[in-house]
C-alpha positions in Angstrom: 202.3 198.3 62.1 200.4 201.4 63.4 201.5 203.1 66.8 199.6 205.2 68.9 200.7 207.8 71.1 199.0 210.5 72.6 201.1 214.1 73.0 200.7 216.7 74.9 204.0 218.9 75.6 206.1 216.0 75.2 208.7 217.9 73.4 211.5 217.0 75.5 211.4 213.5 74.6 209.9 213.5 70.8 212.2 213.2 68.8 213.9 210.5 70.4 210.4 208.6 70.0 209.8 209.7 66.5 213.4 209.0 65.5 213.6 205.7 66.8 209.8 204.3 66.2 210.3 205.3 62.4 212.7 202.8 61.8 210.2 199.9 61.6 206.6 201.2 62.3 204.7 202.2 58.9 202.4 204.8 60.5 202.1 206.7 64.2 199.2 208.2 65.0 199.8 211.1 67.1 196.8 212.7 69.3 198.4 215.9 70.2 196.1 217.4 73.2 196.9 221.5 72.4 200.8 221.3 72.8 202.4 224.8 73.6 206.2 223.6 73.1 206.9 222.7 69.7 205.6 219.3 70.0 203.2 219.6 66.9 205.7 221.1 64.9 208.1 218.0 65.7 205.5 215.8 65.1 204.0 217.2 61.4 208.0 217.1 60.7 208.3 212.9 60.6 207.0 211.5 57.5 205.1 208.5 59.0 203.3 210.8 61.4 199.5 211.4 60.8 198.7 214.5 63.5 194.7 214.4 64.8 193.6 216.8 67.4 192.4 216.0 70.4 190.7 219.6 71.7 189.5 218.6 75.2 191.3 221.0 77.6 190.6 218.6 79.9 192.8 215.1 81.2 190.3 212.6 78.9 191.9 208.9 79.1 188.7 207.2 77.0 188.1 209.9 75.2 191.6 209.9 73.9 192.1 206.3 73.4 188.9 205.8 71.6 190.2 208.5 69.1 193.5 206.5 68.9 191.9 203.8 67.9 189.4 204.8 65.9 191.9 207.0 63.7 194.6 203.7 63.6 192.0 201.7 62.3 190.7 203.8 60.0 194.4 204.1 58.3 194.8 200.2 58.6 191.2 200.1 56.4 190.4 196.5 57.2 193.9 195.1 56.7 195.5 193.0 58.6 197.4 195.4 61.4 199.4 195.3 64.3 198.1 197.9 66.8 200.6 199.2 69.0 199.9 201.9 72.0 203.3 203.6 73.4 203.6 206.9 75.1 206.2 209.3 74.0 208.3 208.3 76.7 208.5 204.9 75.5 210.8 203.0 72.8 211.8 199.6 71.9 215.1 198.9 72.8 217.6 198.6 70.3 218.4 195.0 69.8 214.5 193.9 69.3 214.7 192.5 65.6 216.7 190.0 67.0 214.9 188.2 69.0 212.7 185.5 68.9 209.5 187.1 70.4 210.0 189.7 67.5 209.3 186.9 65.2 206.5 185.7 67.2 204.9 189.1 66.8 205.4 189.5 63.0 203.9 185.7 62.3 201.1 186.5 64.9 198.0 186.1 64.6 194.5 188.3 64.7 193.7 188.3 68.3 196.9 187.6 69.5 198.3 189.9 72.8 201.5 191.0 73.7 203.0 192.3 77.0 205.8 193.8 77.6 208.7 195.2 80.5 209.9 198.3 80.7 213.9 198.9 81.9 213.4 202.4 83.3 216.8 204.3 82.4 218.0 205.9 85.5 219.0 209.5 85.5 223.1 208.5 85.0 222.0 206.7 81.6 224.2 203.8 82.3 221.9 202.0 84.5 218.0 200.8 84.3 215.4 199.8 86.9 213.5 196.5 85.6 210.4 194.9 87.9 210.7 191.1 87.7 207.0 190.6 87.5 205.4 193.9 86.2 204.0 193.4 82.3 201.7 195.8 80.6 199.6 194.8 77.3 200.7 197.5 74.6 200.4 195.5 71.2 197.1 194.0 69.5 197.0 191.6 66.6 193.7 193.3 65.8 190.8 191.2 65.0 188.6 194.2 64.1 185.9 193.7 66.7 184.0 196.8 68.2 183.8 197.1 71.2 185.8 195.2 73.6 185.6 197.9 76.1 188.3 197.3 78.4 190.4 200.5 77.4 187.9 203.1 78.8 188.8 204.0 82.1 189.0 207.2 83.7 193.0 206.6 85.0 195.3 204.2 83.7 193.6 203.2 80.6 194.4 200.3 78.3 195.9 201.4 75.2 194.6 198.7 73.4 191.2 197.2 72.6 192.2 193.9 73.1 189.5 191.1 74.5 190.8 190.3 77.8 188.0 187.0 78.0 190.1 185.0 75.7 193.4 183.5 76.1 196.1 185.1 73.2 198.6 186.9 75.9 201.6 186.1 75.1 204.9 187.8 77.5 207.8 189.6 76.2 211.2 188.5 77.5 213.4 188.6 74.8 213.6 192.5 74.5 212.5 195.4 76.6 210.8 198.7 76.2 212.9 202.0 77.5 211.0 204.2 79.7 212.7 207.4 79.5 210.6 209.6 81.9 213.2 209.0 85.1 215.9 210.7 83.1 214.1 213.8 84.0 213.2 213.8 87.4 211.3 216.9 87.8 209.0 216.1 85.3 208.3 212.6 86.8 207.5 214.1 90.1 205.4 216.2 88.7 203.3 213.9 86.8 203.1 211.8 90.0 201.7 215.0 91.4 199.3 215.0 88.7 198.4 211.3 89.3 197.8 211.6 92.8 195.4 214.6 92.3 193.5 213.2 89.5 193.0 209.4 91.0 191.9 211.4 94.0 189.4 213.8 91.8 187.7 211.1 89.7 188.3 208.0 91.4 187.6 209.2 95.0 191.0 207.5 96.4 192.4 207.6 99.7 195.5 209.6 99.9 197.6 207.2 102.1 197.0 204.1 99.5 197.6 207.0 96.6 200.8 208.1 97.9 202.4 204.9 98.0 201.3 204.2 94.5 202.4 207.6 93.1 206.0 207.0 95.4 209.3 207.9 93.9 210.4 204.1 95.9 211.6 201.2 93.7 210.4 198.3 96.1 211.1 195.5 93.9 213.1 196.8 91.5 216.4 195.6 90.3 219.3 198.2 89.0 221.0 196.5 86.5 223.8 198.1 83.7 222.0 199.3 80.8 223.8 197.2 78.0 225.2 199.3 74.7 222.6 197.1 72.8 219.7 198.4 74.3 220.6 202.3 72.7 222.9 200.7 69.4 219.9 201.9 66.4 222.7 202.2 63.9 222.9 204.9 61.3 224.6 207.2 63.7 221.7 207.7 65.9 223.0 209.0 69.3 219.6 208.4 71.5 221.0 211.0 74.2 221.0 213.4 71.5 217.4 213.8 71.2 216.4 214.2 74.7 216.0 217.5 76.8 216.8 216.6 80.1 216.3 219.7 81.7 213.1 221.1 80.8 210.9 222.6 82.9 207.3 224.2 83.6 205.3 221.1 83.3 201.6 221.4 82.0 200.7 218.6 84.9 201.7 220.6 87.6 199.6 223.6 86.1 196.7 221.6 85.6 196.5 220.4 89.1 197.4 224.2 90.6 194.3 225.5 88.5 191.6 222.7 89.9 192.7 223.7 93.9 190.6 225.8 95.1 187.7 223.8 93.7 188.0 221.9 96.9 187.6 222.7 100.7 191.1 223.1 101.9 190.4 220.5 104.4 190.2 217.5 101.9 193.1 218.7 99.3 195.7 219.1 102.7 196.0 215.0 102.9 196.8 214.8 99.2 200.7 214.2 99.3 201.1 216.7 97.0 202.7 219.6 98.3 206.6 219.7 97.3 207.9 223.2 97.6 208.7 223.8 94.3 205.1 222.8 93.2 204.5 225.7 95.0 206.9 228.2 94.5 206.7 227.8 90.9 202.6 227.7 90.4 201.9 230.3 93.2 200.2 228.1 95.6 200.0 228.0 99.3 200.7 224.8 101.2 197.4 224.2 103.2 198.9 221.5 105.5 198.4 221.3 109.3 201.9 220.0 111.5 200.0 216.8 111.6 199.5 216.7 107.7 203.0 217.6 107.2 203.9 214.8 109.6 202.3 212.0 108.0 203.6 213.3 104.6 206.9 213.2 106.1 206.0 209.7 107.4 205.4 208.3 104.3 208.6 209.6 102.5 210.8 208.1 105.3 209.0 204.4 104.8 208.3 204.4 101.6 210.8 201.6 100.5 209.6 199.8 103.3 207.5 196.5 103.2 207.4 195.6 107.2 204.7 194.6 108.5 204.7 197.6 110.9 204.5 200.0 108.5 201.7 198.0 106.9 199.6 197.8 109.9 200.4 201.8 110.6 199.5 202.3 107.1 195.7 201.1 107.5 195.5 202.9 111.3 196.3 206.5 109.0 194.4 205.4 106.1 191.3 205.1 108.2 192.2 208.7 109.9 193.0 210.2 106.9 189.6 209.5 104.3 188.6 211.8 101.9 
């Protein structure tokens, strides 16, 4: 089995990844995108890990995955390989060898797909956030076919190359993956921030739609008790232990700062971006008129909501508020 994640200042979190993912992947490809805080140094210290370089100063989703890929592959040369594409942020939850979708996966077959849940650990650590319908395709049966194309995207890539024309998907329930990034909180906003700016950058979205995507709100989200089982790896591994909870500074937030003034102030003002620490911290002035501030303000109140008010008020702003 060959994992791919792609680094960049993910120090906080790494060893908790690395740790963990060691215990049954054979290699982990890490693309490490110039990390300043130790995260290479983490990385080169785990035997399994094979360290590439990915030099782009720049945010580079195909670019990055392609290099994923193309580095996984060339360490499975030709045989028979699982491909597996989880961020650092990400790790299978304790009790998965259990189950019987774990055996599905090891007795899969070339071509086969597998999706998977997260439970997002809330900040207490005794509680997790799980969607009942969300899924996301993170493991490949690789058949070895060039290119299927479907994992270059300028935002949300696919991690994997699988061929989404044929019918192998297969649906985890049996065990979830543990997304770690709500245990810090700062950091999540902050990539959020980053989100919002570069969907808005590349993709040309509209900010309303964009800031309900990029919300802090768990609509549909159930809390549930995060079950001992979930965090039991054995062999005295205390998850809790390898994470840095309160680490701050994030590269997202500097990366956006630096690409502001590229744009007329009168377009980057609607981007629901403008949290005071954002700007205390990266020495930017908020641009926003009372009325931007006011819709901002607007969409933090309701953004839980589903009513059909706030729906219908949502399309009056969105057509008052283009790029």
């Amino acid at each position: 089995m060959v994992v791919m994640t792609p680094v960049r200042n993910e120090a906080w979190v790494l060893r908790a990844f690395l740790e963990s993912t060691s215990k049954w992947a054979d290699y982990i490809i890490i693309a490490d995108q110039m990390s300043t805080d130790g995260s290479r140094e983490i990385a080169q210290s785990y035997e399994k890990v094979i360290l590439i370089d990915n030099k782009n100063p720049e945010f580079n989703e195909p670019e990055r995955q392609a290099m994923l890929i193309a580095k996984a592959r060339e360490v499975a040369a030709g045989r028979d390989t699982l491909l597996w594409g989880l961020d650092a942020d990400e790790i299978l939850a304790a009790n998965f060898q259990e189950t019987e979708d774990w055996k599905h996966i090891v007795n899969s077959v070339p071509g086969d797909v597998f999706w998977f849940k997260w439970a997002e650990i809330c900040p207490d650590k005794k509680h997790y956030w799980i969607s009942p319908t969300t899924y996301f395709p993170w493991l490949f049966h690789d058949d070895g076919k060039e290119p299927h194309g479907n994992y270059v995207r300028d935002m949300h890539s696919m991690r994997i190359p699988y061929p989404i024309e044929e019918k192998q998907m297969y649906y985890i329930d049996d065990f979830r993956v543990l997304h770690l990034a709500y245990l810090n909180e700062h950091r999540t906003a902050a990539k959020k921030r980053f989100y919002t700016f570069i969907d808005w950058e590349r993709n040309h979205q509209n900010p309303i739609p964009l800031a309900r995507q990029n919300s802090f709100a768990k609509k549909n989200d159930v809390i549930k008790p995060l079950p001992d089982y979930f965090t039991a790896y054995g062999d005295g591994f205390n998850l809790w232990d390898y994470i840095d909870t309160e680490s701050e500074g994030f590269w997202f937030d500097r990366y956006v700062a630096d690409r502001l003034d590229r744009y007329p102030i009168v377009q980057i003002r609607k981007l629901n971006i403008w949290d005071k620490e954002f700007c205390k911290m990266n020495g930017v002035t908020d641009p926003r008129r009372p009325v931007d501030k006011t819709i901002h303000h607007y969409l933090h109140l309701t953004n839980a909501s589903k009513c059909s008010i706030v729906r219908a008020m949502d399309k009056v702003i969105k057509r008052f508020y283009h790029n």
